[in-house]
Structure formats: structure tokens, C-alpha cells
N, C-alpha and C positions, 0 to 999 in steps of 0.2 A: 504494500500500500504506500502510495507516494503520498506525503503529506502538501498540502499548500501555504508553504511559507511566503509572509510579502518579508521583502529585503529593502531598509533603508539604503534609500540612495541619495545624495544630493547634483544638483545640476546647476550649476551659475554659470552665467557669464558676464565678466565681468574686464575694465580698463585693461590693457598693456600696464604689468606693473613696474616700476623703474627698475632701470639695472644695477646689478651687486654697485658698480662703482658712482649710482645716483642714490642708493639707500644710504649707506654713511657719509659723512664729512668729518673731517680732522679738523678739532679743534687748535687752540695758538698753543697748546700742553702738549699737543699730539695725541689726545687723547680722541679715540673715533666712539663716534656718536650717529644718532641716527639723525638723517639731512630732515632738513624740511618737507622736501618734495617725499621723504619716507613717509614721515609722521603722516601726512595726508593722503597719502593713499593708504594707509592703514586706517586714519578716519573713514575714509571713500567705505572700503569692502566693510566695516564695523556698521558703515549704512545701512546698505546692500543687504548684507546676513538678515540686519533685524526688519527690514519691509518684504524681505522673500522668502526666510524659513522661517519655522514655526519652534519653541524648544522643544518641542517631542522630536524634530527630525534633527537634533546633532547629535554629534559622538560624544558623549558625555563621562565614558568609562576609560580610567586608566589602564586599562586590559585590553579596549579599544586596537584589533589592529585593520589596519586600512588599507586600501590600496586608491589610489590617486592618479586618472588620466588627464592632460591637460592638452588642449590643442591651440598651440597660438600662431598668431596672425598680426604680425610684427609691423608695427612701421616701415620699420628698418629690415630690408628683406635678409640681411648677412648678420643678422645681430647672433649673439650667442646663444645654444638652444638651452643653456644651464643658467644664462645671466640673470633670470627673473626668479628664481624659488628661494632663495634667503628672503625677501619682502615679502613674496607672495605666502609662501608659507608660516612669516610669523606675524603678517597678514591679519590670514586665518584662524589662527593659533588664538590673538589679541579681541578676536569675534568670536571666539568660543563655539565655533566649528565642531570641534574636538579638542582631547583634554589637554592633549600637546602634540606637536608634530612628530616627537617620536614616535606616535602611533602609525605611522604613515611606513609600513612596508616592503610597499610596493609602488612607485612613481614610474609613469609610461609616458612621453611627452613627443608631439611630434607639432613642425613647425611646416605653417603652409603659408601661401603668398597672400597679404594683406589685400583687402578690396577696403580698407577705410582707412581715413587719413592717418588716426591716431594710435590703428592695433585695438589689438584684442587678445581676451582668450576664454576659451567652455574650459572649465573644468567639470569632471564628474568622482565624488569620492562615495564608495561604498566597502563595506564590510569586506574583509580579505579572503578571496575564494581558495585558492590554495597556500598552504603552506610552501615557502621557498627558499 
């Protein structure tokens, strides 16, 4: 007998988030901090979370593991396909997505040619189908 399980999924999409070297700034100590243009797209997706999921649909448990595909759609069509998940991911992390990004597995990401000025990306995170 197969039973019918529903599986939380989530599905955003959401800005081109800045690159590793637009997320921090060095302050005059040398000390790296997070830039301005960080902090606000961390506001931005803290938006986002709370007008489009619900708290029954996040990962709430530290046990939590995930796997995470992202498909972006760069401005910049040569940009880096890794430059964007330090922001993105603590992002999410800061919108209480899930408990923390350590839960996160499994990440699949593939980058395609922008049809909008300023980028994009879908992300979809759901529960870790197989162990790996």
C-alpha cells in the first residue's frame, strides 16, 4: 500500500542577489562587514518570505535537511555561477526559511541567459530525497 504523502516545498522567485564581493565591505580597521547593498537585499527577501509563505510552510527543525535548486538569470551573462549563495543563503537563513543553512545538503544550480535587465532567480527548497 502506497501511502499519500504531501511534501513541503517552497518556490520563490526572487532579485539577482549581489555578488560575494558586493555583500561585504572592508571597513578603515579592515574589519569586513556586511555592505549596504547586502543588508538590503536581505531586507528585500525578509519581504518576500513574509507576503508569500505562510509559517506552517518553513523549515523550522534543526534536523531539517534540504536540498536547494536555484536557476539564475544573471545580468551579467559571465558572472560567477557560485558568486551569489553567501547573500543568498544567509539571505534566507535571516527570513527564517529554515533553521540555518547548514541544513541545506544538497544545492543544484544552473545558470541561463537573462531576458531582464536586472536578473533573477527561482529557487525551489524541499525536504532531502536521498541521502548522499
Amino acid at each position: 500500500r502506497t501511502e499519500n504523502k504531501t511534501v513541503k516545498v517552497i518556490k520563490l522567485k526572487l532579485n539577482m542577489p549581489p555578488s560575494v564581493n558586493e555583500y561585504f565591505s572592508i571597513t578603515k580597521t579592515r574589519k569586513r562587514v556586511i555592505s549596504k547593498k547586502g543588508k538590503k537585499y536581505k531586507s528585500y527577501v525578509m519581504k518576500q518570505v513574509t507576503l508569500l509563505l505562510k509559517p506552517d510552510q518553513l523549515f523550522t527543525e534543526k534536523s531539517d535537511r534540504l536540498e536547494m535548486f536555484v536557476h539564475q538569470y544573471p545580468k551579467i551573462n559571465n558572472r560567477d555561477i557560485d558568486n551569489i549563495f553567501k547573500c543568498l543563503l544567509d539571505s534566507l537563513t535571516d527570513a527564517h526559511v529554515w533553521y540555518d543553512d547548514k541544513c541545506v545538503k544538497h544545492l543544484n544550480t544552473w545558470v541561463h541567459k537573462s531576458d531582464k535587465a536586472n536578473g533573477f532567480i527561482t529557487i525551489e527548497i524541499r525536504p532531502e530525497t536521498e541521502d548522499y
